[in-house]
N, C-alpha and C positions, 0 to 999 in steps of 0.2 A: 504494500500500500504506500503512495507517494507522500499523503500527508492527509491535514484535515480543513475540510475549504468549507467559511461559515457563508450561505445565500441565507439575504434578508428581501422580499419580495411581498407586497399586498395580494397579487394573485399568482395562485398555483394549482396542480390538480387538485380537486377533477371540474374543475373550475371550465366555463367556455373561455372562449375568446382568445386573442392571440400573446395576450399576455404571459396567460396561463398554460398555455401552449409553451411558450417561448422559456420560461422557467424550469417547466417538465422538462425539454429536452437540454435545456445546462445542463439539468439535475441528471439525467440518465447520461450526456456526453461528459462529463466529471466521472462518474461511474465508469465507464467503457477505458477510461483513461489514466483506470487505476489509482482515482484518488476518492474519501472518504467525503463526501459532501454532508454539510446538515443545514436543513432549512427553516427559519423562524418566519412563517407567514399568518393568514388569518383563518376561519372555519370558511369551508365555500361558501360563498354568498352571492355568485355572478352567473347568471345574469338578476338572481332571486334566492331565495334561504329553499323555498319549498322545491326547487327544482332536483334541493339533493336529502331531501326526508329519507328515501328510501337509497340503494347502493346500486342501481341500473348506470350510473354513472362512474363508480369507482372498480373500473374495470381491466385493473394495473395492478396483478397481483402483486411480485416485488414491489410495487409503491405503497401497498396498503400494508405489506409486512412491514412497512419502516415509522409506520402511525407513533407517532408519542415517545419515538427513538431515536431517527433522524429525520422526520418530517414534525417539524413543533407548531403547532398552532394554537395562537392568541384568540383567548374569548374577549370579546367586546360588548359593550355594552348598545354603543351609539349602531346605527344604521348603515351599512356602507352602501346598497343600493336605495338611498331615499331619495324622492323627487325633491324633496327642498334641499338647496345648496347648502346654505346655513345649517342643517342639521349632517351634510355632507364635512362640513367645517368643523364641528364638535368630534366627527367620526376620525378625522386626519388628526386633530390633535390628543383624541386618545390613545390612539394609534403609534404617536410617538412616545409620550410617555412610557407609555407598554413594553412598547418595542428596548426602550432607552434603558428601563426597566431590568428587562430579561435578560439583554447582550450582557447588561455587568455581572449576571452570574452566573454566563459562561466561562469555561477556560481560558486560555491564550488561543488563538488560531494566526497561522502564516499569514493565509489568505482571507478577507473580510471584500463580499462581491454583494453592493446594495445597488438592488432597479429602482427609477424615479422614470414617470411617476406612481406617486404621487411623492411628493416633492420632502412632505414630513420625515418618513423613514429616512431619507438620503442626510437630513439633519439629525434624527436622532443619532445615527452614525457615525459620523464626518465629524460632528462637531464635538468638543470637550470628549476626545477620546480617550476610552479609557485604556484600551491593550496599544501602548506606542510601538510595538513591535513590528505591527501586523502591515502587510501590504493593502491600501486601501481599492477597490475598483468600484468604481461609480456607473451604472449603465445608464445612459439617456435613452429612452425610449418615445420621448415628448420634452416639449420646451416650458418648461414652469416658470415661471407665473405669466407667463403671455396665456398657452391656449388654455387655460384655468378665467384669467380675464376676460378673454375673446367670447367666453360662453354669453348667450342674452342676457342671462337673470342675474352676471354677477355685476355691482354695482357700489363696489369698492374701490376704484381706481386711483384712490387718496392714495391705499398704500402701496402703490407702485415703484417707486423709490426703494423704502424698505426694504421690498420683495426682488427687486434686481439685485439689491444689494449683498442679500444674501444668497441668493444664487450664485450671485459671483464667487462666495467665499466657501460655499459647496462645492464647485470647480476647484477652485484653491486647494480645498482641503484634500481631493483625491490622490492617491500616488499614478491612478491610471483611469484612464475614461474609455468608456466603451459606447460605440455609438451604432444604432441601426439603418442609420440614414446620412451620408457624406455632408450634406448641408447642414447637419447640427457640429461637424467638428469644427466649418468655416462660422459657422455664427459662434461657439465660445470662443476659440480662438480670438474672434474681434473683440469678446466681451473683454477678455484677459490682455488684447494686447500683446499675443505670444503666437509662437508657433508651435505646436503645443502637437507631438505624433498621440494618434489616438487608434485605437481597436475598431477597425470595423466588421460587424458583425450582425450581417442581417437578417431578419427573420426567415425561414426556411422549411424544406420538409426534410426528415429523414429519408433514406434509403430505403425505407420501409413502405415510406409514402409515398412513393412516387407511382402515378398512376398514367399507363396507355390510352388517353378519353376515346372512349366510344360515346357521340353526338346520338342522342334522338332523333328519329326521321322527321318530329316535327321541329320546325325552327322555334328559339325559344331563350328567354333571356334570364338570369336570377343574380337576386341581390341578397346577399347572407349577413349576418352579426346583427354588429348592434345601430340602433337608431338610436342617438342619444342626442347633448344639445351643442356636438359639434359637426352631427349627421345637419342636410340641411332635407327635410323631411318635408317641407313645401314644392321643393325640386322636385323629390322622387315623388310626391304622389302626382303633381304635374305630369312627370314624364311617365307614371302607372297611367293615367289616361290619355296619352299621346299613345301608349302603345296600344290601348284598350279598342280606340279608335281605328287603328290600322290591322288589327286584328292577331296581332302578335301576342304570344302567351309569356306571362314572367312568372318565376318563381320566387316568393319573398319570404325567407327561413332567418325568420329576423327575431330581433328580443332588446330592450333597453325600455329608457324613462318615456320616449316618443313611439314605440314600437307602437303603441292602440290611436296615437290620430291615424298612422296608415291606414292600420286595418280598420277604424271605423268610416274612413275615405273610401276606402274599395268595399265595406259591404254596402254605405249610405249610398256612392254611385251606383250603385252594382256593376262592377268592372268586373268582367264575366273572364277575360284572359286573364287574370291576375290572381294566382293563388298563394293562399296563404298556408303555410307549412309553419309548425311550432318548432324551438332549437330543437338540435341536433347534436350526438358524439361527432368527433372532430373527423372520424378517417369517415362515416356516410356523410358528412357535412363537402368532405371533398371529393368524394365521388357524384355526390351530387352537382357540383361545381364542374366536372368532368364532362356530365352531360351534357350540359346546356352549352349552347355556343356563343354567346358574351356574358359576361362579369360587369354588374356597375360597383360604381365608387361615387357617391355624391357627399361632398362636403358643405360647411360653410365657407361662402365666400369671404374668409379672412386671408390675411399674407400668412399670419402663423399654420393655418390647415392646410394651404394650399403647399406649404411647402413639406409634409409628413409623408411618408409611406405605410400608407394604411394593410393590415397583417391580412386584408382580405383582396389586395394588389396582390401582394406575394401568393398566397395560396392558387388567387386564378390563374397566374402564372405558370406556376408549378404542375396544375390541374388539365394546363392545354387548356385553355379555355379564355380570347381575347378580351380585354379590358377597354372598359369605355366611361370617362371618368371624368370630373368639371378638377382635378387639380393642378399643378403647375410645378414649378422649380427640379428637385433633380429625378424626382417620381416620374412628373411630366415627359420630362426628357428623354429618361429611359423606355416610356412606352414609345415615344414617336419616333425615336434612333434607332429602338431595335425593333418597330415594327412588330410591336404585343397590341398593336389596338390602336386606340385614340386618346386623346388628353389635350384637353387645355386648360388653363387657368378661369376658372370660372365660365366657362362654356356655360351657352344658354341650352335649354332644352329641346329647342329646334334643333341645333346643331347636332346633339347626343344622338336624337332619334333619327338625323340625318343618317348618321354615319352608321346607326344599327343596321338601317335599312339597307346600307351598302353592302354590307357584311351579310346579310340576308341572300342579296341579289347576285351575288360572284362567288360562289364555291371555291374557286381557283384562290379568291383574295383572304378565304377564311383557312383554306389548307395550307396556305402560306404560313398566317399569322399564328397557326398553331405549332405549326414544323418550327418557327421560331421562340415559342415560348419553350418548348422542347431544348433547345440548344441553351436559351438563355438559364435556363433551368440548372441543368448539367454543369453551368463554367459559375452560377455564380450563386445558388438557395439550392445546398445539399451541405447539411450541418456537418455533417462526419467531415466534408473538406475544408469548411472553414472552419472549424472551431480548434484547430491548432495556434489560429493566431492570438487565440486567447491564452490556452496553457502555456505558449512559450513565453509568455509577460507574467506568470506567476514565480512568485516567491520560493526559494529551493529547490525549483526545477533545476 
């Protein structure tokens, strides 16, 4: 055994989403690599508490053998999926406490590996440490306190200042940053004023997951995860009745705080091509993605969203299945260079449904676009091949 590596994470199995996707498989490539991982997270809560009552979900036998041994989970009191933000806010700062709490009565560990966000845990962490020994790694997976601000409902922008401020000294504080998205290393870098080499480390499938799509003989479009209040949900039910209209079927296997104006849009329309599918395990969630032959991505039109790469990019990706998306910056760029689809920065909804229809109407321009996620696939989201750029920046390797 190489040593013992402490992950501090808000989501983990058998949790949805890509987050918890993305935690899972450190936690199993740490394993495969011969070191002793142990993870202090929370009880699943995501996309809901009642989604995990019963064990149809905890479906990783070695993961559930390591319950209370090296998988440690925090009881909370606060809400972590509540519609109100402000009781979102009480939930972050228990959270650290808690967190802040526990790590002091761990042992010493080499490696000490905290994901942000959410942005608390990265502070309970990093700051007034208590093991000096330990090699710090920070993952950014989102830009805190911007798309936290960008949301509608938040309406604190007083403390702006404050909140850059300590971000910055979050960054400061790491011995190593790891980032899922090239455009978060040039934005701290400017923050800090440095040239600062960072881990990149994108979200991904295993070798396990990599799936050959077989397409439905009917044409057909789907939209997975979550609708939340950085989804822009006015978009997508727009463009649900644009397709409704032309007679195009979508699949929406969605879940979050906005998930029910959709579906009370598409039952109150009655938009007949648009079905509504409850979540899903992660490997029928991508084989479902398999099927269909485009993938949307709809955000809010902020600078902060438009520049992320959403974990359900990557998936369609990897699924063979092209992307068609209103975001921009290095997400953007990568669908339209390498020819995975469509993307612009706030693309209107004409335009989406334009480009669907293209995709519709040229089998030749779809067998392309698929042979290319394929390839894109293989050189650059297969975790067994990147995640050495991680262990070779660990501590007593």
């Amino acid at each position: 055994m190489k040593g013992k590596i402490l992950l501090i994470s808000q989501n983990f199995y058998p949790e949805l989403g890509s987050a918890a996707n993305r935690m899972k498989q450190l936690y199993k490539q740490f394993e495969k690599a011969g070191y002793e991982p142990l993870i202090v997270t929370t009880e699943p809560s995501y996309p809901n508490h009642a989604l995990f009552e019963d064990d149809a979900y905890y479906d990783d036998s070695e993961l559930n053998a390591l319950e209370g041994y090296r998988i440690i989970r925090i009881r909370m009191h606060c809400q972590k999926q509540h519609s109100d933000l402000v009781h979102r806010l009480f939930y972050y700062i228990e959270l650290m406490i808690k967190v802040r709490m526990y790590i002091g009565k761990l042992g010493d560990y080499a490696n000490v590996y905290v994901s942000s966000p959410n942005i608390f845990l990265a502070w309970a962490t990093l700051f007034f440490k208590r093991n000096k020994k330990a090699k710090y790694f920070l993952e950014i997976r989102d830009l805190w306190p911007d798309s936290f601000l960008c949301l509608k409902k938040i309406k604190v922008k007083f403390l702006l200042p404050l909140l850059k401020w300590l971000e910055k000294q979050m960054y400061q504080q790491a011995d190593e940053i790891v980032v899922n998205n090239p455009y978060f290393q040039s934005y701290i870098n400017t923050m800090l004023n440095e040239n600062r080499e960072m881990v990149y480390l994108p979200n991904a499938v295993s070798q396990t997951e990599c799936l050959n799509p077989i397409k439905e003989t009917m044409f057909s479009v789907v939209y997975t995860g979550n609708i939340g209040y950085a989804q822009n949900v006015d978009q997508l039910i727009d463009i649900a009745r644009g397709l409704n209209e032309k007679g195009i079927h979508m699949t929406a296997i969605i879940y979050g705080v906005q998930a029910d104006v959709f579906r009370e849009a598409v039952k109150r329309e009655h938009l007949s091509t648009i079905h509504l599918v409850p979540p899903m395990k992660r490997d029928a969630c991508l084989k479902a993605i398999s099927k269909h032959h485009v993938s949307l991505s709809i955000l809010e039109p902020s600078d902060v969203f438009m520049n992320v790469m959403p974990g359900k990019i990557v998936d369609s990706i990897c699924s063979g299945t092209p992307v068609v998306s209103n975001v921009g910056g290095y997400t953007g760029e990568l669908i339209n260079s390498q020819q995975l689809g469509f993307a612009k920065a706030g693309a209107s909804t004409t335009e989406i449904i334009d480009y669907i229809e293209q995709i519709k109407m040229n089998p030749e321009l779809l067998d392309h676009i698929i042979s290319q996620t394929k390839n894109l696939r293989d050189k650059q989201f297969i975790w067994e091949n990147n995640f050495p750029r991680l262990t070779g920046k660990l501590r007593g390797v």
